[in-house]
Backbone as XML, in Angstrom:
<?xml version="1.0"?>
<chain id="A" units="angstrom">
  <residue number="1" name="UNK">
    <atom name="N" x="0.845" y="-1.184" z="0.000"/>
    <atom name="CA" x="0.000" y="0.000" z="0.000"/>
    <atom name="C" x="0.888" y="1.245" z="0.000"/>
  </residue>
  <residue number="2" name="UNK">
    <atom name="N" x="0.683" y="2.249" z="-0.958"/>
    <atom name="CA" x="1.417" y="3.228" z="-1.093"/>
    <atom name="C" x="1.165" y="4.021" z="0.331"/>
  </residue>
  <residue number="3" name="UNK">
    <atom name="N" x="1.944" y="5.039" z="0.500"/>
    <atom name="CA" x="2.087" y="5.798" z="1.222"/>
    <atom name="C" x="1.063" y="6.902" z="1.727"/>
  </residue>
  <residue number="4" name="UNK">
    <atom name="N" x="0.085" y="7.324" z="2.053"/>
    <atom name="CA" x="-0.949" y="8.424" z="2.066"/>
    <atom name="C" x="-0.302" y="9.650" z="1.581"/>
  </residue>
  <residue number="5" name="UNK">
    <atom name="N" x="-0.607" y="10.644" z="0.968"/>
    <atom name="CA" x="-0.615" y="11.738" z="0.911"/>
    <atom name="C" x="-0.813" y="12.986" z="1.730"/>
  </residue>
  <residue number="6" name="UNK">
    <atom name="N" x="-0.288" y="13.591" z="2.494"/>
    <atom name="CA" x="0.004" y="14.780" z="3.283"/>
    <atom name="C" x="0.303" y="15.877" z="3.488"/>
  </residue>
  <residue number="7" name="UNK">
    <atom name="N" x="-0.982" y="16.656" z="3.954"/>
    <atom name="CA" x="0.027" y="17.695" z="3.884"/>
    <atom name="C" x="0.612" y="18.477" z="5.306"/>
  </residue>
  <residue number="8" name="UNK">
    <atom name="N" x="1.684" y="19.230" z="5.470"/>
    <atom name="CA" x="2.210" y="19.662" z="6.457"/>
    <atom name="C" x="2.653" y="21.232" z="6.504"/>
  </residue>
  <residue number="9" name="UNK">
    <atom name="N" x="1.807" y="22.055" z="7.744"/>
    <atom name="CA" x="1.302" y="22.977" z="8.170"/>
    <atom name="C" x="2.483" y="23.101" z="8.933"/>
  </residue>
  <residue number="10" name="UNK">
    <atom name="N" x="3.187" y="24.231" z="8.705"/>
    <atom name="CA" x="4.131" y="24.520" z="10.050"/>
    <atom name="C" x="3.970" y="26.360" z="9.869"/>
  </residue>
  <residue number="11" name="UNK">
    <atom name="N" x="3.680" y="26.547" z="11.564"/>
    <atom name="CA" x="3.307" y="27.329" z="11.756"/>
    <atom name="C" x="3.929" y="28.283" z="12.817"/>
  </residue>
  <residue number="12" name="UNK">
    <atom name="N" x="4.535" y="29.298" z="12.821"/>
    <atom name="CA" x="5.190" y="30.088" z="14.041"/>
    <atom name="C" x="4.246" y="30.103" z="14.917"/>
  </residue>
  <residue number="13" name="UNK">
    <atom name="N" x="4.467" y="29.612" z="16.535"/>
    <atom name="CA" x="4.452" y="29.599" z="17.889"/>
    <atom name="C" x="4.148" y="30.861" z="18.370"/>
  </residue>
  <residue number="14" name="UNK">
    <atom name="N" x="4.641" y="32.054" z="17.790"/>
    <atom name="CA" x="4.091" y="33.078" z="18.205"/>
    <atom name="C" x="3.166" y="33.894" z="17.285"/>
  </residue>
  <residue number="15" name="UNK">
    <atom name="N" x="2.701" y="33.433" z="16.265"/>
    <atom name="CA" x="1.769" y="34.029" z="15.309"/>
    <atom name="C" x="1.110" y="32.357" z="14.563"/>
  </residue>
  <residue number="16" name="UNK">
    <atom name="N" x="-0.230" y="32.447" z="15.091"/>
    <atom name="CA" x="-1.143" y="31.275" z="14.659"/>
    <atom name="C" x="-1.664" y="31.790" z="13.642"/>
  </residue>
  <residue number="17" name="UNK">
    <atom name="N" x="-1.838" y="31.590" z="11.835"/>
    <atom name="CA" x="-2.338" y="31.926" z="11.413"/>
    <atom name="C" x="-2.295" y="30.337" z="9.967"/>
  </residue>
  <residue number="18" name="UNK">
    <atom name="N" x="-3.017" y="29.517" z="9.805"/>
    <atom name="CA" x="-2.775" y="28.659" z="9.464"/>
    <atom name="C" x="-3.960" y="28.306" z="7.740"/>
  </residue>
  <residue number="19" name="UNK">
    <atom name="N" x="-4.527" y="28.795" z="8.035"/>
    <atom name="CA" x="-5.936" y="28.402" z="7.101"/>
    <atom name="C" x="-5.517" y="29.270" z="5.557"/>
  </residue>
  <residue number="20" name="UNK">
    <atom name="N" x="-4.642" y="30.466" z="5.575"/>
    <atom name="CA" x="-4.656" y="30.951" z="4.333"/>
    <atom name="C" x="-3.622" y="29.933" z="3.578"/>
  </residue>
  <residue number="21" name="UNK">
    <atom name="N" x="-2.697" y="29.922" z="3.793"/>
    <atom name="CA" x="-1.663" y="29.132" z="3.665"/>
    <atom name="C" x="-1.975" y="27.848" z="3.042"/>
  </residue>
  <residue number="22" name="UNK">
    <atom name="N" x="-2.409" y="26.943" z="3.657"/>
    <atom name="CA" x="-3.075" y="25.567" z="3.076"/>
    <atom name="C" x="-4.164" y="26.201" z="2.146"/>
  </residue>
  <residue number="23" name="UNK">
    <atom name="N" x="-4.908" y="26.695" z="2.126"/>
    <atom name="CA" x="-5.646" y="26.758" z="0.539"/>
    <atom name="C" x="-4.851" y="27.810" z="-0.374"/>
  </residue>
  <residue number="24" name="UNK">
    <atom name="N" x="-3.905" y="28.481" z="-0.284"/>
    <atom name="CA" x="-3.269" y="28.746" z="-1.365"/>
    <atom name="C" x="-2.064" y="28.252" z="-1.902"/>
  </residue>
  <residue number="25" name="UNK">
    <atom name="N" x="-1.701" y="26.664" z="-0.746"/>
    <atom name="CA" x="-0.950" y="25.984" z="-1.274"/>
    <atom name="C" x="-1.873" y="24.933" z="-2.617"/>
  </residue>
  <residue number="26" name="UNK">
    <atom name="N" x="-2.755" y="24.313" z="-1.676"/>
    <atom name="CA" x="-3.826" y="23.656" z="-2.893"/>
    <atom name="C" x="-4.040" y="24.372" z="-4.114"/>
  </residue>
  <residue number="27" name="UNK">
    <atom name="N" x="-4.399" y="25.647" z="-3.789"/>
    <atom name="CA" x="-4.351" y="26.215" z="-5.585"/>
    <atom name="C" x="-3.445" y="26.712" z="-6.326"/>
  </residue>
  <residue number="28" name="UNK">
    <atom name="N" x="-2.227" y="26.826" z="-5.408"/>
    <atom name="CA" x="-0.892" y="27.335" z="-6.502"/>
    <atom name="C" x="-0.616" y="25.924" z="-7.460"/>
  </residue>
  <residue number="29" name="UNK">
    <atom name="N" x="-0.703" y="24.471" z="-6.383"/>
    <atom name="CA" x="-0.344" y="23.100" z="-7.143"/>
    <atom name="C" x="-1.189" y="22.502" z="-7.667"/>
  </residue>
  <residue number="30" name="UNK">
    <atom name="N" x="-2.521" y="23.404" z="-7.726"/>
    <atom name="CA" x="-3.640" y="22.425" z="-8.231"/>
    <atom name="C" x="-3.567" y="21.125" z="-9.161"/>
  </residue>
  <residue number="31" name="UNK">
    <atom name="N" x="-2.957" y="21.736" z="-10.138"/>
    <atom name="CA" x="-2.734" y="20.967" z="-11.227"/>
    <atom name="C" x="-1.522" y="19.625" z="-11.411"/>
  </residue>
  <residue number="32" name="UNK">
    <atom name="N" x="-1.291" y="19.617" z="-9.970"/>
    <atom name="CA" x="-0.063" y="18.401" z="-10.041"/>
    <atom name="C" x="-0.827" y="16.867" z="-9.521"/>
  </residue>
  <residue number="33" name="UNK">
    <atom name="N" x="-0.075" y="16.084" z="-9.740"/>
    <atom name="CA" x="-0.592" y="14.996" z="-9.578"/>
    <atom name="C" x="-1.024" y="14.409" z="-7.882"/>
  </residue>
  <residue number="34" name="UNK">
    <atom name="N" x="-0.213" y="14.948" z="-6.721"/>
    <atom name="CA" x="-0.372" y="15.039" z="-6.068"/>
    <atom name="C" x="-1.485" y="15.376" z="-5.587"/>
  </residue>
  <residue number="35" name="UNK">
    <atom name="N" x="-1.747" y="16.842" z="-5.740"/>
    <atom name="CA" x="-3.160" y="17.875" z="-5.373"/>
    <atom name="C" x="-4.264" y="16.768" z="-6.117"/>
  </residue>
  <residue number="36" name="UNK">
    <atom name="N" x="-3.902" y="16.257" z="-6.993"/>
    <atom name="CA" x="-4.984" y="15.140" z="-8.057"/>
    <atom name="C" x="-5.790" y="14.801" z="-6.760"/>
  </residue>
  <residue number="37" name="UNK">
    <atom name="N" x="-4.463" y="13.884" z="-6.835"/>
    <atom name="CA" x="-5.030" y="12.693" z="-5.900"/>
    <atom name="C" x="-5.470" y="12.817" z="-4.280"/>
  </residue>
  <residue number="38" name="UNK">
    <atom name="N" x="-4.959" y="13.664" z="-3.767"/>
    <atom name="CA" x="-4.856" y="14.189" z="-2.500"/>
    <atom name="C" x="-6.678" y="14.627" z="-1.936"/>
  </residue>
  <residue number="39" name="UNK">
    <atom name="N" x="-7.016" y="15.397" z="-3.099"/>
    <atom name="CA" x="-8.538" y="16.058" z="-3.160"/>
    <atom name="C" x="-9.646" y="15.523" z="-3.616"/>
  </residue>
  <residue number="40" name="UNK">
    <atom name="N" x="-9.350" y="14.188" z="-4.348"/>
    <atom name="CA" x="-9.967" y="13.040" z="-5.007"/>
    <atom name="C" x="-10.765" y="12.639" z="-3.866"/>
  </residue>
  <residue number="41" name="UNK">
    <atom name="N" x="-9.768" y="12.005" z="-2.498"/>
    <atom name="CA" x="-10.600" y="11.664" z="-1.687"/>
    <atom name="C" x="-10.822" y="12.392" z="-0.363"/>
  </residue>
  <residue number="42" name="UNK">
    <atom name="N" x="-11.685" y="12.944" z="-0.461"/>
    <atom name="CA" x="-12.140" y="14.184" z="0.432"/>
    <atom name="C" x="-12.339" y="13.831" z="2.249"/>
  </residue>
  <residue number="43" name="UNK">
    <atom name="N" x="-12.718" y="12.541" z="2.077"/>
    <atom name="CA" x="-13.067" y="11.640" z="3.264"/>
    <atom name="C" x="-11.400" y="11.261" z="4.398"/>
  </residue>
  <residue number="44" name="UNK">
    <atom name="N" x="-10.633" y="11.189" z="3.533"/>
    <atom name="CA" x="-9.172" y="11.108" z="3.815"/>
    <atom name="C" x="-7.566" y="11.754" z="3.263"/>
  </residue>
  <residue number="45" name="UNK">
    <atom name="N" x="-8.694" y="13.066" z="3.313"/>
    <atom name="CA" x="-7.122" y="14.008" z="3.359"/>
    <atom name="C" x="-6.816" y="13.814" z="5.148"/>
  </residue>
  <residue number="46" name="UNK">
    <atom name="N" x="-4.889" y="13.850" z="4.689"/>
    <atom name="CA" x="-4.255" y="14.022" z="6.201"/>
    <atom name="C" x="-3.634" y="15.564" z="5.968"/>
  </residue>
  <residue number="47" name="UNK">
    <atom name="N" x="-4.059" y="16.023" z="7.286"/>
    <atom name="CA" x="-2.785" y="16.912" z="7.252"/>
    <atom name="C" x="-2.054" y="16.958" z="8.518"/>
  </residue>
  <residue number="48" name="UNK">
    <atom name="N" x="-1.175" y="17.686" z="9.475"/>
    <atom name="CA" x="-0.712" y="17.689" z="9.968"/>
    <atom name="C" x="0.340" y="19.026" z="10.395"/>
  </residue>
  <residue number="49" name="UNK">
    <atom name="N" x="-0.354" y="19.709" z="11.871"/>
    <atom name="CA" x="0.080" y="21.114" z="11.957"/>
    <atom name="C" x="1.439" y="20.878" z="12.818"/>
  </residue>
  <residue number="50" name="UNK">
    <atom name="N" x="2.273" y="21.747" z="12.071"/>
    <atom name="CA" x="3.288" y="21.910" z="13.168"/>
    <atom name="C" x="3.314" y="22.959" z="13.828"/>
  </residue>
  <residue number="51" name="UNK">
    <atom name="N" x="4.574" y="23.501" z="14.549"/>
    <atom name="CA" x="4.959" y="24.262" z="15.511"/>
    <atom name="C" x="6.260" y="25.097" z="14.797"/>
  </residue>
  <residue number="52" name="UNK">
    <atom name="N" x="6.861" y="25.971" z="14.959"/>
    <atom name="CA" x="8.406" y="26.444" z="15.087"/>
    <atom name="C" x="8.296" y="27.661" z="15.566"/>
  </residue>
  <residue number="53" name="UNK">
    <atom name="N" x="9.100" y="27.612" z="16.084"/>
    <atom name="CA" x="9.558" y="28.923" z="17.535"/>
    <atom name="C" x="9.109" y="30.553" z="16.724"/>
  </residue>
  <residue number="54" name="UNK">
    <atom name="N" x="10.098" y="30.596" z="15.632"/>
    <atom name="CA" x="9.585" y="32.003" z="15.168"/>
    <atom name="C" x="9.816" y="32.244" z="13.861"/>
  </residue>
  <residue number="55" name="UNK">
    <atom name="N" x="10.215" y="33.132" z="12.953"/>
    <atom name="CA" x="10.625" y="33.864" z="11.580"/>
    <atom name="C" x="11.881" y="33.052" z="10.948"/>
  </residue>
  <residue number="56" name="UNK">
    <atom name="N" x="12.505" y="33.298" z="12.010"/>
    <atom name="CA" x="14.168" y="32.728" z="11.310"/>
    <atom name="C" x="13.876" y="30.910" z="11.780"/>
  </residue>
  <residue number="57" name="UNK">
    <atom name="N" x="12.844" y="29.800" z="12.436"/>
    <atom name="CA" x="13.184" y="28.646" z="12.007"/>
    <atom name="C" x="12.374" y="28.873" z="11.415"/>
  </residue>
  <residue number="58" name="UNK">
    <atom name="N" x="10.976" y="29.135" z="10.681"/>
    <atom name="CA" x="10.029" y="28.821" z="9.484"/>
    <atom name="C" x="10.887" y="29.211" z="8.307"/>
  </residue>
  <residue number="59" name="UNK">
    <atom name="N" x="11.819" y="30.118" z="8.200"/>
    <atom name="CA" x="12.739" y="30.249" z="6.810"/>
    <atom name="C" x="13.593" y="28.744" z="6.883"/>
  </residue>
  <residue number="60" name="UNK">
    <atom name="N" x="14.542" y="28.718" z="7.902"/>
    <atom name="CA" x="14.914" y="27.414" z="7.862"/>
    <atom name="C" x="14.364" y="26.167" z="7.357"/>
  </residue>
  <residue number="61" name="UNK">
    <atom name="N" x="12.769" y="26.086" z="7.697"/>
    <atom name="CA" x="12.298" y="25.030" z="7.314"/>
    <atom name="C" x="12.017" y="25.141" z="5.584"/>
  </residue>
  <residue number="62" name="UNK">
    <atom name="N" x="11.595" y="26.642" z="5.554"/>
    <atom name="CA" x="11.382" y="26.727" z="3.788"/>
    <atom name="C" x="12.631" y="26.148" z="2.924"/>
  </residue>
  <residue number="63" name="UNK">
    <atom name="N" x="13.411" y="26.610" z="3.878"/>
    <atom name="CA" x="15.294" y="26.374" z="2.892"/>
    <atom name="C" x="15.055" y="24.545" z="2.184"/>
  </residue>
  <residue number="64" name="UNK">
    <atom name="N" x="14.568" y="24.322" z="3.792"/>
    <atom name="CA" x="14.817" y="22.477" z="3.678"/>
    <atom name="C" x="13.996" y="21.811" z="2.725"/>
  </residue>
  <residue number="65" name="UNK">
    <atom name="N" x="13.011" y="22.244" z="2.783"/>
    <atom name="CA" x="11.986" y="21.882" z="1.831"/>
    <atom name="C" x="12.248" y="22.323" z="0.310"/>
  </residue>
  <residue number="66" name="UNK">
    <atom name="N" x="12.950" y="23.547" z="0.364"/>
    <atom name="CA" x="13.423" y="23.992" z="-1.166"/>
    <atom name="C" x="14.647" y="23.050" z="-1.720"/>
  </residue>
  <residue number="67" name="UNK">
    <atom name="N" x="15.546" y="22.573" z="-0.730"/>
    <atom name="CA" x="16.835" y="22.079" z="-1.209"/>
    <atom name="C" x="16.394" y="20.517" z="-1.496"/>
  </residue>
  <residue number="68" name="UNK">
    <atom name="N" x="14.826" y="19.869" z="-0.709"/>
    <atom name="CA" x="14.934" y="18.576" z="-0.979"/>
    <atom name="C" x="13.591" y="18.825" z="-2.242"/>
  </residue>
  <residue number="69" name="UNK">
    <atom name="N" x="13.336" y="19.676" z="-3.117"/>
    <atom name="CA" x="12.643" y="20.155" z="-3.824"/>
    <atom name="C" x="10.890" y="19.656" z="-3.281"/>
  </residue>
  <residue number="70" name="UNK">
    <atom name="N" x="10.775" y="19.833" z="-2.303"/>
    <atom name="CA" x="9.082" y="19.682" z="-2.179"/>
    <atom name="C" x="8.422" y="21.154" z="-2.291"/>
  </residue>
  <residue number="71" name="UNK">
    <atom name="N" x="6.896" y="20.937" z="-2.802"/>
    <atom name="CA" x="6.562" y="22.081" z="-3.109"/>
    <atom name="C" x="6.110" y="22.691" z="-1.756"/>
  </residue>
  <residue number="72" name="UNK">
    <atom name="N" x="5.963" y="24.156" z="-1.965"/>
    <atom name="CA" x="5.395" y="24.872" z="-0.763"/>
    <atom name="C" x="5.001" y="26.256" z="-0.973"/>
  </residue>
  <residue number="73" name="UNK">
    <atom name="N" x="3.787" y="26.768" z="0.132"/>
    <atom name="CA" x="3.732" y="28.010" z="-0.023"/>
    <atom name="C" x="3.670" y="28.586" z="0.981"/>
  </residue>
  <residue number="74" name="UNK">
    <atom name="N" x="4.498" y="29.616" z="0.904"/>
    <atom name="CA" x="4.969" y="31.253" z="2.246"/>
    <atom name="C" x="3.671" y="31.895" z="2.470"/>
  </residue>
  <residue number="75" name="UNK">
    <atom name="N" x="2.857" y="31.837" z="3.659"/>
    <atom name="CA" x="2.319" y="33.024" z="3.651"/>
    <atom name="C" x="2.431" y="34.155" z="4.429"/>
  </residue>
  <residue number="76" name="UNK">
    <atom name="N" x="2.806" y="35.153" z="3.946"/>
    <atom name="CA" x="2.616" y="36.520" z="4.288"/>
    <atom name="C" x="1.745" y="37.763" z="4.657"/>
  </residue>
  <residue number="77" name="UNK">
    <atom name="N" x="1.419" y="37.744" z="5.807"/>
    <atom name="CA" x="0.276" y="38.217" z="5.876"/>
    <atom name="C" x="0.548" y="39.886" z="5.873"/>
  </residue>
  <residue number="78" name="UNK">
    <atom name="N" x="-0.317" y="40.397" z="5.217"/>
    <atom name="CA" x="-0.521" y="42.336" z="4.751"/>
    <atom name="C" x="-1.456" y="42.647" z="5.120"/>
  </residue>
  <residue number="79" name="UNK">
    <atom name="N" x="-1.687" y="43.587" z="5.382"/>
    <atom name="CA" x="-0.526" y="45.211" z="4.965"/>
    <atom name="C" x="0.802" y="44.669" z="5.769"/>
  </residue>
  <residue number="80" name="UNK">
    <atom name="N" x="0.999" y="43.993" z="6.996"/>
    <atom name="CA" x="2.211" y="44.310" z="7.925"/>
    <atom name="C" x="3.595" y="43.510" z="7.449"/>
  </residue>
  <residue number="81" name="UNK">
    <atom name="N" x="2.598" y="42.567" z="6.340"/>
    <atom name="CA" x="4.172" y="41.826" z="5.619"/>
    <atom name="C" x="5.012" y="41.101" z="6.745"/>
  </residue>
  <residue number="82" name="UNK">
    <atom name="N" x="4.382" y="39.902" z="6.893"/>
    <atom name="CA" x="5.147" y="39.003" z="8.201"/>
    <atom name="C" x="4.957" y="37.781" z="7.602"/>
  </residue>
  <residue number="83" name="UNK">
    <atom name="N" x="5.622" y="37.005" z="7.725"/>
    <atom name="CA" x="5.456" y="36.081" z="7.391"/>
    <atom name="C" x="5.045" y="34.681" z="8.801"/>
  </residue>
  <residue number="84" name="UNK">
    <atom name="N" x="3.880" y="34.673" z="8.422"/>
    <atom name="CA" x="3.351" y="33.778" z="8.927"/>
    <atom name="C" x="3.768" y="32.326" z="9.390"/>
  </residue>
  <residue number="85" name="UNK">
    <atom name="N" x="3.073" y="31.719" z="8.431"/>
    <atom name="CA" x="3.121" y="30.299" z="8.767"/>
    <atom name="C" x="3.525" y="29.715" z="7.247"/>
  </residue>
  <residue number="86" name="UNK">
    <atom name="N" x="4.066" y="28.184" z="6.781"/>
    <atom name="CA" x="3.955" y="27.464" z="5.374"/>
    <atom name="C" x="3.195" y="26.448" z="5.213"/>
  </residue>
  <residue number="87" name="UNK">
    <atom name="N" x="2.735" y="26.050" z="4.513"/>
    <atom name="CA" x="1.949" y="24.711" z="4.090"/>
    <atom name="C" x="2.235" y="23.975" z="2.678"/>
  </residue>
  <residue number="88" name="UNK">
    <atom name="N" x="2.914" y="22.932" z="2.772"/>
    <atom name="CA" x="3.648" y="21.759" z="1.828"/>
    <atom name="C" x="2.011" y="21.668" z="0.696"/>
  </residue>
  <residue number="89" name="UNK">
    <atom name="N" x="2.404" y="21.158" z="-0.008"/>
    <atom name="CA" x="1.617" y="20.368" z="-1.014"/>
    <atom name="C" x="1.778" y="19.190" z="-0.942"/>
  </residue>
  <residue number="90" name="UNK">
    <atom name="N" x="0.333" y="18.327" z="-0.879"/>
    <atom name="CA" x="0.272" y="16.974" z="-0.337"/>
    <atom name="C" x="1.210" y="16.299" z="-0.312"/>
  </residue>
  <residue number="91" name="UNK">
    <atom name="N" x="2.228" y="15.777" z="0.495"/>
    <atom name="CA" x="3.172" y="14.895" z="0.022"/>
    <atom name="C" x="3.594" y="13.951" z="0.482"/>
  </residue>
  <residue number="92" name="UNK">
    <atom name="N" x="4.785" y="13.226" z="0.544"/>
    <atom name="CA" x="4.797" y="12.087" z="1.631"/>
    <atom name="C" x="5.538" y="11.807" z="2.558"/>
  </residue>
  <residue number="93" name="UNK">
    <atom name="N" x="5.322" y="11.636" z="4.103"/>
    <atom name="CA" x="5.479" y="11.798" z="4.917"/>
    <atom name="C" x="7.399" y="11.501" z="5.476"/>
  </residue>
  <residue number="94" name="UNK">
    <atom name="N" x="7.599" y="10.776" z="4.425"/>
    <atom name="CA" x="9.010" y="10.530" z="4.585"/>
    <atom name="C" x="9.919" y="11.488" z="3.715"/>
  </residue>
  <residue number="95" name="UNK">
    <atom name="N" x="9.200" y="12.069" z="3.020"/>
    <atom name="CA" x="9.975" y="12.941" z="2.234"/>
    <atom name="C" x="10.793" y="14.332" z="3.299"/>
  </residue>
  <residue number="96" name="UNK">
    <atom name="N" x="9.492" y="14.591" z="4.099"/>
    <atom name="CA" x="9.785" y="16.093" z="4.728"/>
    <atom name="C" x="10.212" y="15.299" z="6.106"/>
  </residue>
  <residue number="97" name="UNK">
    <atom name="N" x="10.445" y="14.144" z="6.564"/>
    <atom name="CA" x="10.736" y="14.081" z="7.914"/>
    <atom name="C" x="11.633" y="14.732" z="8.484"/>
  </residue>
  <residue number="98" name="UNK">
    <atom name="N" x="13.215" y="14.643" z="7.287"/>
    <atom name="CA" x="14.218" y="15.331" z="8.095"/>
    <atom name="C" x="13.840" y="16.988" z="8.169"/>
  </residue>
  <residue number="99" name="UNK">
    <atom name="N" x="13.171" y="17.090" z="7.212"/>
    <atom name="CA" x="12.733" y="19.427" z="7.374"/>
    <atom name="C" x="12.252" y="19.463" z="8.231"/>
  </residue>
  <residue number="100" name="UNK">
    <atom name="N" x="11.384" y="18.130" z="9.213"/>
    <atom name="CA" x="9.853" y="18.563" z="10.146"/>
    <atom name="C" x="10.551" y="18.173" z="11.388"/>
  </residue>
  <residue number="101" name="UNK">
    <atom name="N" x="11.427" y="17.867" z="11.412"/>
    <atom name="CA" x="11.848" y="16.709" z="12.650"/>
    <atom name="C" x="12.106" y="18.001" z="14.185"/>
  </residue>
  <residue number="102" name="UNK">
    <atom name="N" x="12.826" y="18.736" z="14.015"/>
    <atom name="CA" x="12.803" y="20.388" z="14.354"/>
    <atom name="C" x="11.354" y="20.879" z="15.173"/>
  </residue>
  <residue number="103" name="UNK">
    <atom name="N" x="10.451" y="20.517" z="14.481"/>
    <atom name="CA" x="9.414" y="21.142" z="14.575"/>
    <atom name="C" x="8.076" y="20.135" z="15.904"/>
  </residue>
  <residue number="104" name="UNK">
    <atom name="N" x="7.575" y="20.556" z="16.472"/>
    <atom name="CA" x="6.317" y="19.867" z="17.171"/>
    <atom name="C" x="5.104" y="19.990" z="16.968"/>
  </residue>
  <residue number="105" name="UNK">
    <atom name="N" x="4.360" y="19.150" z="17.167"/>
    <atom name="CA" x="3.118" y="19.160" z="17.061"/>
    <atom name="C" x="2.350" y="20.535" z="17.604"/>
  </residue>
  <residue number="106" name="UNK">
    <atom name="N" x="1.617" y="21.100" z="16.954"/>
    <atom name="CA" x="0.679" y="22.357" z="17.156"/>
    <atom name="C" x="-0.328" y="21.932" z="18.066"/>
  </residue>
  <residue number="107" name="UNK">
    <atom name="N" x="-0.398" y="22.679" z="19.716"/>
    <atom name="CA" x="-1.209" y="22.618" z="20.541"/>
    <atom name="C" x="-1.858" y="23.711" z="20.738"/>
  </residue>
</chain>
């Protein structure tokens, strides 16, 4: 059995802002095979929120995710231009372990 599809929410600890992020990751990748399949079955999307301390580890984590090429999207929230929180495009769970490993579960 293949692997589920996932996606992963990491979010600064001191600014909760999580919901823009995941739907403008879904529609920047709409069209990949992933997002396909991911939204196909509506009953069993996973996702999975993280945690990171502040600004400078959520860049860190973007770096990691850029260098092991998974997709992702920054959001920035305006007028004040901060950067928020990121959210992966569905993917699989072993791919991002070493980018997420850093990071904790969102309480």
């Amino acid at each position: 059995m293949a692997e589920p599809l996932t996606m992963f929410i990491i979010v600064r600890k001191d600014l909760i802002k999580a919901c823009h992020a995941t739907s403008a990751a879904l529609w920047q990748f709409k069209d990949t095979p992933q997002v396909q399949d991911y939204v196909a079955n509506l009953d069993g999307m996973h996702k999975v929120v993280l945690e990171t301390k502040n600004e400078a580890s959520l860049r860190k984590a973007a770096e990691g995710l850029q260098a092991k090429g998974i997709d992702y999207y920054m959001w920035v929230e305006q007028p004040e231009n901060i950067l928020t929180c990121l959210a992966t495009a569905p993917t699989q769970r072993s791919l991002v372990s070493e980018v997420t490993k850093k990071c904790q579960l969102w309480r």
